[in-house]
Backbone as JSON, one array per atom type, in Angstrom:
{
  "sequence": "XXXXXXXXXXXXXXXXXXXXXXXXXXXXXXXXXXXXXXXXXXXXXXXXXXXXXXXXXXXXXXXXXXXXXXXXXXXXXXXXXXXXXXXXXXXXXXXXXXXXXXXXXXXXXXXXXXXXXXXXXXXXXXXXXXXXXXXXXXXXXXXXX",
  "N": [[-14.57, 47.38, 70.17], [-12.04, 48.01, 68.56], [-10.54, 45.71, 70.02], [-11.86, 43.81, 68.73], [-11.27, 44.3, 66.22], [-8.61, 44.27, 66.11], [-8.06, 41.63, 67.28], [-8.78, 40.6, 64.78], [-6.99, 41.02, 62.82], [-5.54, 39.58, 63.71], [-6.02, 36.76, 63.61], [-6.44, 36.89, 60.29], [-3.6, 37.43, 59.58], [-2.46, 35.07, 61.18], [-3.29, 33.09, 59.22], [-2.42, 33.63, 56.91], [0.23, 33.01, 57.35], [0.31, 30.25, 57.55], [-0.22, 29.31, 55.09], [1.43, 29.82, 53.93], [3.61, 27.85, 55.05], [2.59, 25.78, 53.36], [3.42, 22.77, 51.55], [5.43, 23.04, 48.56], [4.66, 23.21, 44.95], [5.42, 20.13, 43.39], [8.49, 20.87, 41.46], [9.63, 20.08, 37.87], [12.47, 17.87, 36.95], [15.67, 18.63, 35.21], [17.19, 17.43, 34.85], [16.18, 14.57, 35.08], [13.91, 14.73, 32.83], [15.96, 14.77, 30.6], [17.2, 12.31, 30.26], [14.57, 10.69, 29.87], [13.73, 11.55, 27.33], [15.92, 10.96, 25.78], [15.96, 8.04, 26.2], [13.63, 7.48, 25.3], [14.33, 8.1, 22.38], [16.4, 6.09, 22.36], [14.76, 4.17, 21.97], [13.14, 4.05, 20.38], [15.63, 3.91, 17.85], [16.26, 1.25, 18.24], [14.0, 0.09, 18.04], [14.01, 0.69, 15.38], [16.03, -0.72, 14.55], [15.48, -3.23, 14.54], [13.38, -3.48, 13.16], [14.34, -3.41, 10.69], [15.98, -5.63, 10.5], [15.66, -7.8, 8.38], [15.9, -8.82, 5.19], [14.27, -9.59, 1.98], [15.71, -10.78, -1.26], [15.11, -11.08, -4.11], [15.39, -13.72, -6.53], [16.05, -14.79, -10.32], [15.34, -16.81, -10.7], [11.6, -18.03, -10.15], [10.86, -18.75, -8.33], [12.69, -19.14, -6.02], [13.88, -17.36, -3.18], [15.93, -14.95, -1.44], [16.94, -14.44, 1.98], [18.28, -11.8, 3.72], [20.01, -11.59, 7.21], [20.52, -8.21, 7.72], [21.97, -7.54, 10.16], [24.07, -9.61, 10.77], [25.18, -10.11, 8.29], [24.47, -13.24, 7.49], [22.71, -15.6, 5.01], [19.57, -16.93, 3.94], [18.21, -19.28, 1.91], [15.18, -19.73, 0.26], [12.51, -21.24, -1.01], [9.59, -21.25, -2.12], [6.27, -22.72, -2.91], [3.09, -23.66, -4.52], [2.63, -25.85, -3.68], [3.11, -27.27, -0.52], [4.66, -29.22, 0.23], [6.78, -28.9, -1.42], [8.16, -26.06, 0.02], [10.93, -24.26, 1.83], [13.36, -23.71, 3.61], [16.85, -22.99, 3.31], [19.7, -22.94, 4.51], [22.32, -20.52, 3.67], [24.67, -19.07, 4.39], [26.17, -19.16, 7.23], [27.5, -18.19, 8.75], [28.07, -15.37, 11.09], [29.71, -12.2, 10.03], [29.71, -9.58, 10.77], [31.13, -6.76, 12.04], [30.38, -4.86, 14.06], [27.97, -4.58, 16.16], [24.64, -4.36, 15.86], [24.08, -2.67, 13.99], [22.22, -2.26, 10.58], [24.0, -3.23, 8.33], [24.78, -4.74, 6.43], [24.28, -5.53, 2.73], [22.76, -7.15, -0.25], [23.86, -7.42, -3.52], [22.62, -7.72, -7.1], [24.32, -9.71, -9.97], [25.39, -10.06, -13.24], [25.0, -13.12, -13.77], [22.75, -14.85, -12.61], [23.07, -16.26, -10.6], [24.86, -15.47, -8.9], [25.12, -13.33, -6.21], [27.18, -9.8, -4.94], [27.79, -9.63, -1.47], [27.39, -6.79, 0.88], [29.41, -5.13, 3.49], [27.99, -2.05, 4.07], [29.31, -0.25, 6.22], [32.19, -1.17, 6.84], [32.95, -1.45, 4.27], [33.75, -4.25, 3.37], [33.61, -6.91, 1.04], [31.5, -9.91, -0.16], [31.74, -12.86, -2.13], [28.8, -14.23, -3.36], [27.02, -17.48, -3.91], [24.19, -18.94, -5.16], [22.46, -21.52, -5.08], [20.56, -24.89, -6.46], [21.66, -26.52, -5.05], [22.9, -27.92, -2.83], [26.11, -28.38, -2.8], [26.42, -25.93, -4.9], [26.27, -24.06, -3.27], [28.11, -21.55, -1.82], [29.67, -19.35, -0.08], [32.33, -16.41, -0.47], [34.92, -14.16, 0.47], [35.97, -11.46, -0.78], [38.67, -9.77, -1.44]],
  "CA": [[-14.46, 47.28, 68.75], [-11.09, 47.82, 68.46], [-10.36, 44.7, 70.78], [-12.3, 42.9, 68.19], [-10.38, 44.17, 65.46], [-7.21, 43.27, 66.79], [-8.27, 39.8, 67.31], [-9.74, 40.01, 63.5], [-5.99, 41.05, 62.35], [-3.73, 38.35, 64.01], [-6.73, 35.74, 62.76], [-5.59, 36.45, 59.35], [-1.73, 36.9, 59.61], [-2.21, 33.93, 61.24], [-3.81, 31.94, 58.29], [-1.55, 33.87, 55.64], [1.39, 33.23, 57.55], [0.05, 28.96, 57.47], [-0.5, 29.04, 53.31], [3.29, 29.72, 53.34], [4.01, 26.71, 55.5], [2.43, 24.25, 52.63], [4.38, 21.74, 50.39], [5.36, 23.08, 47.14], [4.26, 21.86, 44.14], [6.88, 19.06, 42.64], [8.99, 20.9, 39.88], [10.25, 18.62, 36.97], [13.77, 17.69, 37.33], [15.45, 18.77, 33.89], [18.02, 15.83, 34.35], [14.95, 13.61, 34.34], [13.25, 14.84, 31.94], [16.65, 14.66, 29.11], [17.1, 11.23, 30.34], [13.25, 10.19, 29.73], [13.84, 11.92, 26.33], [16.66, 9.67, 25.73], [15.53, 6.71, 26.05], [12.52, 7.31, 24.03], [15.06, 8.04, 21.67], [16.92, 5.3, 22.59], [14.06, 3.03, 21.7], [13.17, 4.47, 18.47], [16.78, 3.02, 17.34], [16.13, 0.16, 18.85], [12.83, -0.56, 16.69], [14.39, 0.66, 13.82], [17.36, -1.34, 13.98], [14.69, -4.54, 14.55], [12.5, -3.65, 11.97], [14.69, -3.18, 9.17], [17.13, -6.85, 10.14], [15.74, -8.86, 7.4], [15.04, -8.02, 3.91], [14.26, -10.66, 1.0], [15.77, -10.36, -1.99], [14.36, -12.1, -6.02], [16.37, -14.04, -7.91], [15.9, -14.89, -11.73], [14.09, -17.94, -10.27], [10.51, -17.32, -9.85], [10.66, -19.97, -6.93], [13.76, -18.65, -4.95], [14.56, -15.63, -2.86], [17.34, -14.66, -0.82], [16.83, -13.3, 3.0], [19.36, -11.29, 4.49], [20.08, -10.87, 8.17], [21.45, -6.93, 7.59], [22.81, -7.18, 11.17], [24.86, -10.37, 10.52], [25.38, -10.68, 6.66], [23.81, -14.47, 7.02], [22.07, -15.55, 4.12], [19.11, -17.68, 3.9], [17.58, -19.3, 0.45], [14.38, -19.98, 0.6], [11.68, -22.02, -1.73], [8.16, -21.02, -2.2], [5.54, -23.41, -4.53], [2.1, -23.75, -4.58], [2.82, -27.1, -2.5], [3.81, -26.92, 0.79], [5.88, -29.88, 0.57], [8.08, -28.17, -1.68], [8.55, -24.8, 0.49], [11.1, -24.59, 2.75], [14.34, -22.72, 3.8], [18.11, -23.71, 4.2], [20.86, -21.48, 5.06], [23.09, -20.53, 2.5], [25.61, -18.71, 5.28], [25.36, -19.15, 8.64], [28.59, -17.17, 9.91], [28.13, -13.78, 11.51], [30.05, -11.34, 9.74], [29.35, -8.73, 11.47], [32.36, -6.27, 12.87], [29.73, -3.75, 14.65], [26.35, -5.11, 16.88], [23.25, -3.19, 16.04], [23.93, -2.34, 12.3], [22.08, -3.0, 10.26], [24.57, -2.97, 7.34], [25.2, -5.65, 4.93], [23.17, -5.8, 1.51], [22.8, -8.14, -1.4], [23.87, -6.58, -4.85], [22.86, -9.03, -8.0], [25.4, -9.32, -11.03], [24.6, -10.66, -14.45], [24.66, -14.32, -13.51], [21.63, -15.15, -11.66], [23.05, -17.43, -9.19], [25.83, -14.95, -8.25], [25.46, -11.88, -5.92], [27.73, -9.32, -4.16], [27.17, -9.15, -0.29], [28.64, -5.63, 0.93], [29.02, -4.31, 4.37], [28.4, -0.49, 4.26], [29.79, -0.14, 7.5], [33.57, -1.32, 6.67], [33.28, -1.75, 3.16], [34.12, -5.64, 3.03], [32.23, -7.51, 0.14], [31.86, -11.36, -0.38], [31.04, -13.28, -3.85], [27.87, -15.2, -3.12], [26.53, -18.13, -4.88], [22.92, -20.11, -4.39], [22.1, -22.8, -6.28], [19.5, -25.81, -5.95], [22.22, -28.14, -4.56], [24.02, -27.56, -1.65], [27.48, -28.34, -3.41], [26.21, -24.87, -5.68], [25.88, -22.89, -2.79], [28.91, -20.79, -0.99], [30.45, -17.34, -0.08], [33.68, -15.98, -0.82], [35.46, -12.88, 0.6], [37.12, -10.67, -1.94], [39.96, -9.11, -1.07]],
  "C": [[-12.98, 47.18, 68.34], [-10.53, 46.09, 68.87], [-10.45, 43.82, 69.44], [-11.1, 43.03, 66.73], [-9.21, 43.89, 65.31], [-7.17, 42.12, 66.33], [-8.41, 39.67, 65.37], [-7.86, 40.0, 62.51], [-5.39, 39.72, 62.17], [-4.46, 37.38, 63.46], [-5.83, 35.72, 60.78], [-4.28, 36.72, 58.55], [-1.19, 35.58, 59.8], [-1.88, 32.79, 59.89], [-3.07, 32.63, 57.43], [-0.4, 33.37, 55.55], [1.37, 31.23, 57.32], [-0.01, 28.84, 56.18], [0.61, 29.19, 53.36], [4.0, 28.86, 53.45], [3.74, 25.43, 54.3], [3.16, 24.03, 52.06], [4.36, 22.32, 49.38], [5.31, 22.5, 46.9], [4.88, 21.37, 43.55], [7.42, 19.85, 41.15], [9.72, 19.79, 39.03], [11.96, 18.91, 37.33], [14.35, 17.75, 35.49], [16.47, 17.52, 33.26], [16.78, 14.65, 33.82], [14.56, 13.67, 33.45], [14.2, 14.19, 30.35], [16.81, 13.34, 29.54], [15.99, 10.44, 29.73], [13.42, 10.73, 28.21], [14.7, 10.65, 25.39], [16.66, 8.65, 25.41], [14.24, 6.35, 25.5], [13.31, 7.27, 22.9], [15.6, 6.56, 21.28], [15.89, 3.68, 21.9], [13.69, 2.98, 20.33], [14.32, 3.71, 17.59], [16.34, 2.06, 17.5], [15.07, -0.75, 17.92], [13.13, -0.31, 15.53], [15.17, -0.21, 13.49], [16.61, -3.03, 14.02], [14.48, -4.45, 13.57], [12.88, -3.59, 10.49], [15.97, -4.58, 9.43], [16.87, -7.47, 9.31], [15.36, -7.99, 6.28], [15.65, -9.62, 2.91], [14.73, -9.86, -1.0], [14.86, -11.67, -3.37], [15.86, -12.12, -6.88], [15.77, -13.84, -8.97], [14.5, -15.99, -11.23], [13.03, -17.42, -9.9], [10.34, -18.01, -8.53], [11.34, -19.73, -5.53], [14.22, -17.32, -4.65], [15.27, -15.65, -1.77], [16.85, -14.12, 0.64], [18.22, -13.29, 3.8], [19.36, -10.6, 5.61], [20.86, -9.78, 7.99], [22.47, -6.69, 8.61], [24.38, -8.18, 11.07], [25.58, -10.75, 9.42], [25.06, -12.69, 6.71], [22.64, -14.53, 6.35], [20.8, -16.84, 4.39], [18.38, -17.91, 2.15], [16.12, -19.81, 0.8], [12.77, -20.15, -0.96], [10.68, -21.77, -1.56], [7.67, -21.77, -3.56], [4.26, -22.97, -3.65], [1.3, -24.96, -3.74], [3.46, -26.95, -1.73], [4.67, -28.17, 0.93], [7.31, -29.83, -0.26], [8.64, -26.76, -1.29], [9.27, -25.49, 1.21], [12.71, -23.8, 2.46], [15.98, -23.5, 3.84], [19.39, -22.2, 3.29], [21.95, -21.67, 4.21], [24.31, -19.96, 3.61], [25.48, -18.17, 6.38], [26.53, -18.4, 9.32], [28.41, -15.89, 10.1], [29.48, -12.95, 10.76], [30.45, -9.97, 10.04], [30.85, -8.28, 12.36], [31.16, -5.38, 14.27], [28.26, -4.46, 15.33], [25.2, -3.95, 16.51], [22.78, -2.56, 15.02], [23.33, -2.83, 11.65], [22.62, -2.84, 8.47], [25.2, -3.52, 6.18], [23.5, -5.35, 3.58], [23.65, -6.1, 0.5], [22.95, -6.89, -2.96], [23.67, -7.76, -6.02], [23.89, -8.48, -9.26], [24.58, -9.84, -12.44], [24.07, -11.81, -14.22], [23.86, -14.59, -12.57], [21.79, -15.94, -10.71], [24.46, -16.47, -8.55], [25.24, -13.32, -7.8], [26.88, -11.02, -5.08], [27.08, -9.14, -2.52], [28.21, -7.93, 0.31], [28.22, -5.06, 2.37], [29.54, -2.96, 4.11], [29.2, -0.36, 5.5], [31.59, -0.14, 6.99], [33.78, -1.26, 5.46], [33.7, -2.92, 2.57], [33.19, -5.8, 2.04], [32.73, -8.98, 0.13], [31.35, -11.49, -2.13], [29.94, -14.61, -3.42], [27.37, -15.84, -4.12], [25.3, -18.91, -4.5], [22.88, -20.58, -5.55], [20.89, -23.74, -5.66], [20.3, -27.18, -5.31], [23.05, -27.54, -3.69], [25.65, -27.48, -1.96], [27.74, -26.82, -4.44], [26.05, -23.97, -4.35], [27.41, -22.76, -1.64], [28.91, -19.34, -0.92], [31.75, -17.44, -0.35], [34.19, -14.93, -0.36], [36.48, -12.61, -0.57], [37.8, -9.39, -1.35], [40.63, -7.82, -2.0]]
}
């Protein structure tokens, strides 16, 4: 009896002493984790700074409205009827502006005169003197100084 108990011991020292030998279980890594944080983050900007690059502004005209890339300060004018062969778009200022990538920081201010707005980057504080018109010879920018 003894004998047996013996044997019954080292059996499970044995097997206690083998559950110690297994693989722990994978802890998180906390670098990983603020990284993976991050760049969720990181993406969030990312769609915000997409989803807010254009915005349309209203003239006086019931026909014409203004869209402004916010990232670039380029303007587009753009024609809406009831006939599609009088819709249609053309670019009132096609130069990037833009000191900073990713901003999205210009915006249209209107004045009294309905064919004149302010374009203003928050960012630096520059402004232009914008003009649209229905004739291409009526339509420029201006920096004001």
């Amino acid at each position: 009896m003894r004998y047996f108990l013996s044997l019954l011991l080292i059996c499970f020292g044995l097997t206690s002493f083998s559950q110690s030998d297994s693989i722990p279980m994978e802890q998180e890594d906390p670098i990983k984790t603020q990284i993976d944080i991050l760049r969720d983050i990181n993406s969030c900007q990312f769609y915000e700074v997409l989803s807010n690059q254009f915005e349309i502004y209203q003239t006086e005209n019931i026909y014409i409205l203004l869209k402004l890339n916010r990232q670039t300060g380029q303007i587009d004018l753009i024609q809406w009827s009831l006939k599609s062969k009088d819709e249609g778009t053309v670019t009132l200022n096609s130069e990037d502006l833009s000191w900073f990538k990713g901003i999205n920081s210009f915006k249209l201010y209107p004045t009294k005169n309905m064919y004149q707005f302010i374009l203003l980057d928050n960012a630096t504080g520059r402004t232009w003197h914008v003009q649209w018109g229905t004739k291409s010879s009526e339509m420029w920018i201006r920096r004001i100084y």
